[in-house]
C-alpha positions as CSV (number, residue, x, y, z in Angstrom):
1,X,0.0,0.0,0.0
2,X,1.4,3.3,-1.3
3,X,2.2,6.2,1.3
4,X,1.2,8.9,1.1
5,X,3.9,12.0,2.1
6,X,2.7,14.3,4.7
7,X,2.6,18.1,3.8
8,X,6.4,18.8,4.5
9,X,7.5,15.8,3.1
10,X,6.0,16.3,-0.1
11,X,7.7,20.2,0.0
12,X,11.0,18.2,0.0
13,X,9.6,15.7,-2.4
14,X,8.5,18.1,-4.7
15,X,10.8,20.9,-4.5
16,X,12.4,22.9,-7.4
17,X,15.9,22.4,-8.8
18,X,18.8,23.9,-7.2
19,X,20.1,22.7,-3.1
20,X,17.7,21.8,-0.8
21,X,18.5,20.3,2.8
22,X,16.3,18.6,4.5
23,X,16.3,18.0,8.1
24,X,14.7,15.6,10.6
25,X,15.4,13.3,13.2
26,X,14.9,9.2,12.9
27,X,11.8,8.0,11.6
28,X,10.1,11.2,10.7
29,X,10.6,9.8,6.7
30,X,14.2,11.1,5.4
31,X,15.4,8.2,3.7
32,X,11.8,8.0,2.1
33,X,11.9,11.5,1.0
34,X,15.1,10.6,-0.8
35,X,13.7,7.7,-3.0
36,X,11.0,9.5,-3.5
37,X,12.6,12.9,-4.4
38,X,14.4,10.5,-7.3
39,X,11.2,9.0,-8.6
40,X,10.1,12.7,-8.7
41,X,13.2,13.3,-10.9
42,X,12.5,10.7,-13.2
43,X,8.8,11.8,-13.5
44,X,9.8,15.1,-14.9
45,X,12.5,14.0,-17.3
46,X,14.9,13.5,-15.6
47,X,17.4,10.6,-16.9
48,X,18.1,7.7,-14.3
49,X,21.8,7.3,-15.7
50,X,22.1,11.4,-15.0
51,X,21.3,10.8,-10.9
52,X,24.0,10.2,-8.4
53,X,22.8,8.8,-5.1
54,X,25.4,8.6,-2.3
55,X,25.9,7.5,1.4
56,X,27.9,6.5,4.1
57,X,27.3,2.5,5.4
58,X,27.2,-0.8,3.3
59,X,23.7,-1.0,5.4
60,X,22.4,2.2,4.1
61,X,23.8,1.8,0.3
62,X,21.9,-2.0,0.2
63,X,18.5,-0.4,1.7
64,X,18.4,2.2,-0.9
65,X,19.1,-0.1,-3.2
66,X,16.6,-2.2,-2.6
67,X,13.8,0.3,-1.8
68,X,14.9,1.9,-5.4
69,X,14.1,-1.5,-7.0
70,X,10.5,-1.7,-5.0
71,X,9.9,1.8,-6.7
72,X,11.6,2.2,-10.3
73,X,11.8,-1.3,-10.9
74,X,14.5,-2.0,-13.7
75,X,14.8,2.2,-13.6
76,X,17.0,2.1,-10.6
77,X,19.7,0.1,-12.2
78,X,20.5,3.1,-14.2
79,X,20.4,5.1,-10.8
80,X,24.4,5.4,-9.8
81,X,24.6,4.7,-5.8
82,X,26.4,4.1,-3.0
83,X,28.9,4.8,-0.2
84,X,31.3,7.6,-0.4
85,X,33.8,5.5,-0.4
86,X,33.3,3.3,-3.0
87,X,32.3,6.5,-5.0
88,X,36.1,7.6,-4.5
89,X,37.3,4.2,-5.2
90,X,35.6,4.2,-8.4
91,X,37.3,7.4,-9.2
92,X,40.9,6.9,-7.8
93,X,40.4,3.3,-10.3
94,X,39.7,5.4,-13.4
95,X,42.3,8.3,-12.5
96,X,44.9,7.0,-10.7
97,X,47.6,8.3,-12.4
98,X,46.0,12.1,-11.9
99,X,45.8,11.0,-8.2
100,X,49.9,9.7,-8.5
101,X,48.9,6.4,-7.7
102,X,50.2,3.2,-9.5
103,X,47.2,0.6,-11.0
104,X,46.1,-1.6,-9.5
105,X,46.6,-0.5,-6.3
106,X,45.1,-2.2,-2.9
107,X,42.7,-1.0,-0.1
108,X,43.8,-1.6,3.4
109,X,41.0,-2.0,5.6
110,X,40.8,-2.3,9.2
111,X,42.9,-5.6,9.7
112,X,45.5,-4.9,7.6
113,X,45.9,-1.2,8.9
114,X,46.6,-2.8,12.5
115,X,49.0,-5.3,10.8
116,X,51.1,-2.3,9.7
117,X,51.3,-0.6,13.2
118,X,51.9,-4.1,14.3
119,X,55.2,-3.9,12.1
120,X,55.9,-0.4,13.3
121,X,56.0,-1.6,16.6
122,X,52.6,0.0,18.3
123,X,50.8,-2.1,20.8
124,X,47.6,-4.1,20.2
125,X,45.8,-1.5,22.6
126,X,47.0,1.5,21.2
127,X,46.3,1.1,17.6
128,X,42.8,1.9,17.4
129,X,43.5,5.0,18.6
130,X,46.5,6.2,17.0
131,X,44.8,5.4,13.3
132,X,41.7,7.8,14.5
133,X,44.2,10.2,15.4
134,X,46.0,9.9,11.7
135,X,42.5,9.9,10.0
136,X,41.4,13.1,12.1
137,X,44.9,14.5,11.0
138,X,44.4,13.9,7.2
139,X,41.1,14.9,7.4
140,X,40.4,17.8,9.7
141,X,44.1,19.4,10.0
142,X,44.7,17.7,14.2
143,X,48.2,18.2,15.1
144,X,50.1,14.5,15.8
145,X,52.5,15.0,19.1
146,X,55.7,14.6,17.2
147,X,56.3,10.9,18.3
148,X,52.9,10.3,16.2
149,X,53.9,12.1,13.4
150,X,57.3,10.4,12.7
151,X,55.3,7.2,13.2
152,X,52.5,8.5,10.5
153,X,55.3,9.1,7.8
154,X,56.5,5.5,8.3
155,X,52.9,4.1,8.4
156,X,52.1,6.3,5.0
157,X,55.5,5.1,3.9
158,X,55.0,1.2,4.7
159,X,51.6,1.7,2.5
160,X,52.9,3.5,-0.7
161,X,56.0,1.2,-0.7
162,X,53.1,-1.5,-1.1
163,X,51.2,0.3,-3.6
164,X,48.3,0.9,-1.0
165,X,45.7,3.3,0.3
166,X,43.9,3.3,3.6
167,X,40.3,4.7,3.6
168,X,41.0,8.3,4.6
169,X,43.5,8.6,1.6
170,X,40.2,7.3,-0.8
171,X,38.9,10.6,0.4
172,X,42.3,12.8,0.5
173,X,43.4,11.7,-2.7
174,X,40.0,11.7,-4.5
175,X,38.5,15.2,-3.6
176,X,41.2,17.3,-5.9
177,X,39.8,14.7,-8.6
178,X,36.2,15.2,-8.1
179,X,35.6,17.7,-11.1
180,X,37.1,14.6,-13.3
181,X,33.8,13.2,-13.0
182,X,31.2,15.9,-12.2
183,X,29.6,16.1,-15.7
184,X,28.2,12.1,-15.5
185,X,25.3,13.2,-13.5
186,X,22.8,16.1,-13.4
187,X,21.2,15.7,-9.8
188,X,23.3,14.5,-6.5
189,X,21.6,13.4,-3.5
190,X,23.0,12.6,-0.2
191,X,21.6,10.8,2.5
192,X,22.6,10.8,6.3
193,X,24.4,13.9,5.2
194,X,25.1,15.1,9.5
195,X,27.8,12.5,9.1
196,X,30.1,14.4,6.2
197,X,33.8,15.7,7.5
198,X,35.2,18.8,6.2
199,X,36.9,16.9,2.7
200,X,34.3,14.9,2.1
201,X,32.0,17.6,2.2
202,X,34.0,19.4,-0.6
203,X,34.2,16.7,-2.8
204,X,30.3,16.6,-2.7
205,X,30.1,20.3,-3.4
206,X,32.6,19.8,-6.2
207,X,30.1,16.5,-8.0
208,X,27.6,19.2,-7.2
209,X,29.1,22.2,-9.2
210,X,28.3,21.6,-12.7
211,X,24.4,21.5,-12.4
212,X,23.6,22.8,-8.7
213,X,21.5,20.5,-7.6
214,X,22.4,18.9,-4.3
215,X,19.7,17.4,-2.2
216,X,20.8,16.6,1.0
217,X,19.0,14.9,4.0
218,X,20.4,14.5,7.6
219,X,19.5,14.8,11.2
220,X,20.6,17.9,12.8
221,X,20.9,16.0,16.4
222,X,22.8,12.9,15.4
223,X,26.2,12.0,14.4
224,X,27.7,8.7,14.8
225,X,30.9,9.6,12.9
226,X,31.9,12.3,15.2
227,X,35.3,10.7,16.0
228,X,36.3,10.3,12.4
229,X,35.7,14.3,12.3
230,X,32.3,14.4,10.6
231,X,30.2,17.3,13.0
232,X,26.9,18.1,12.4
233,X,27.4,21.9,12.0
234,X,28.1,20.4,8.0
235,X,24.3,20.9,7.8
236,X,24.8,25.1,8.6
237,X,27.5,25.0,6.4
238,X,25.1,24.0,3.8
239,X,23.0,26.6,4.7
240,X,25.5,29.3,4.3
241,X,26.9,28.1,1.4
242,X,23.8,27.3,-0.8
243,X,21.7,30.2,0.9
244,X,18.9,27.9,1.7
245,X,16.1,27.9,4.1
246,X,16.0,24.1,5.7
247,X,13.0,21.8,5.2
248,X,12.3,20.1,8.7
249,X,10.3,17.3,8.7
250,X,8.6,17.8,11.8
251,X,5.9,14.5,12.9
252,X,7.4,11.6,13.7
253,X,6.0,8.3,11.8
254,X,7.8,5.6,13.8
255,X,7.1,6.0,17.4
256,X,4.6,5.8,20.0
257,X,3.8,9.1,22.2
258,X,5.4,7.7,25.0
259,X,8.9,7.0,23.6
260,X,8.9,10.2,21.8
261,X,8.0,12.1,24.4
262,X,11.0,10.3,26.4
263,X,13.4,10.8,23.6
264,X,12.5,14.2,23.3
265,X,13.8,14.7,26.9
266,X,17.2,13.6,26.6
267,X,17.7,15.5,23.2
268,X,16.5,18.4,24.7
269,X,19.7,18.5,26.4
270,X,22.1,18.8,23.4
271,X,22.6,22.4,21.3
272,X,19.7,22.9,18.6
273,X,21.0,24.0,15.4
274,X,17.6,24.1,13.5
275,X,14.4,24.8,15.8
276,X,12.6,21.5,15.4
277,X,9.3,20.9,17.2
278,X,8.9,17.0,16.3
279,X,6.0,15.5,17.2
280,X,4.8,12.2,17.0
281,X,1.9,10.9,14.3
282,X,1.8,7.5,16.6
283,X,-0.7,6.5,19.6
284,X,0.4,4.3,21.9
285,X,-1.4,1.3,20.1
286,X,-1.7,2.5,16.9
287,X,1.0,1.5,13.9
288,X,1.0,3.8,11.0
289,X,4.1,2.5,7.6
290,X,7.7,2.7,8.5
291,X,9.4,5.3,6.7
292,X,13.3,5.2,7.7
293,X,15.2,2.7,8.8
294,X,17.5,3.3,11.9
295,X,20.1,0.4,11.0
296,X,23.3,1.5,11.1
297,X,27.1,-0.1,11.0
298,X,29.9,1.7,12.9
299,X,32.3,2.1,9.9
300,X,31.4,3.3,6.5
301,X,32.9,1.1,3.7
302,X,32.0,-0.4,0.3
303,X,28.9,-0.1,-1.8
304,X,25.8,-1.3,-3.9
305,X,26.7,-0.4,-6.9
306,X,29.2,2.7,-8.5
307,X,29.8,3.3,-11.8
């Protein structure tokens, strides 16, 4: 059974051309908003090939996926989407000698990142911390204690010498590269967009640039990426930048009174950057359609499908 937007979802749904930023907290119908927003697009003549769709977990990639399938049917194969990550994969593949790396080059995830302090002599306990450290360095400017920072030339060193990358340097090396691509699409959304840092942010601005049309969706009280320097304050940035007014999606579709009313409590604690007065569409007993889901996994990696 379709469902049917409520007022301010269908102004984000149905808005013109050009940035819009959408804000709301969990289940008040972002990530629906989004799919629909594209099968708007498409509706108006709009190419599916011509719409880039981008997030931040494996989880979130698949679900769009799949909910794209339910609505476009074979449509939202043309539909390019998936993580960020994978998105700068993609274009570190195609350009790597722009990006001075050799083809063919590997990805070091998680395991193999420890592996290499391992080497370099760091203890078991102290390596998750030391690689946030060096990710918060490449990506938001944090000074290394000098100790660190000899042991983050070796540990860049150890990688190139292997012809490798780590995820941060997907994201360093791709976002000079980012106008390489920009033409292939005409319309860039972004969901979950409160979990951007400061460089990936700018390489979405740049995709953005050719066309100006940048839809992005995110919840102004919620970051789980905080410690890989992604900070919420991305969605005032967005504000400034584009000159935009936020739409807030303001009734909540998934909860009952009671746990809203709870939740509400604790949030009320923490800065406001938009004024949000959430309510809840949801009884006690009654159940109305799910619109977002709040699955999430702690690090953002791979995708559904890039091109």
């Amino acid at each position: 059974m379709p469902f049917t937007p409520l007022p301010q979802q269908r102004r984000a749904i149905e808005a013109p051309l050009g940035p819009v930023l959408v804000v709301a907290g969990p289940g008040a119908g972002k990530t629906f908003c989004l799919i629909a927003r594209i099968q708007h697009l498409i509706s108006t003549g709009i190419d599916p090939d011509r719409i880039c769709a981008v997030t931040f977990t494996n989880r979130a990639a698949e679900e769009i996926a799949g909910r794209l399938k339910q609505t476009l049917g074979d449509k939202a194969e043309a539909v390019t989407r998936g993580t960020i990550h994978a998105l700068c994969l993609a274009l570190l593949r195609e350009h790597s000698d722009a990006a001075g790396l050799k083809r063919g080059f590997g990805v070091a995830d998680e395991v193999y990142q420890s592996v290499v302090l391992g080497r370099l002599r760091v203890p078991a306990e102290r390596r998750g911390g030391v690689l946030n450290r060096f990710g918060r360095h490449r990506l938001n400017g944090y000074k290394l204690q000098p100790d660190e920072a000899r042991l983050f030339r070796e540990y860049c060193s150890w990688l190139a010498h292997r012809n490798m990358v780590d995820f941060d340097e997907l994201i360093t090396k791709a976002e000079p590269l980012a106008g390489l691509i920009a033409d292939r699409w005409d319309y860039l959304l972004v969901d979950e967009f409160q979990d951007v840092n400061a460089v990936q942010y700018d390489f979405l601005k740049k995709l953005a640039e050719p066309h100006g049309n940048f839809f992005a969706v995110g919840d102004d009280e919620q970051s789980i990426f905080a410690w890989t320097g992604a900070d919420p304050y991305v969605l005032v940035r967005f504000k400034r930048d584009y000159d935009v007014e936020p739409i807030i999606l303001d009734k909540n579709c998934r909860c009952s009174r009671q746990i809203f009313e709870m939740a509400r409590r604790v949030l009320a604690q923490n800065p406001q950057l938009f004024q949000n007065s959430s309510l809840p569409t949801r009884s006690r007993r009654t159940r109305s359609p799910r619109t977002h889901s709040t699955t999430r996994r702690k690090k953002p990696r791979g995708s559904s499908r890039i091109s």
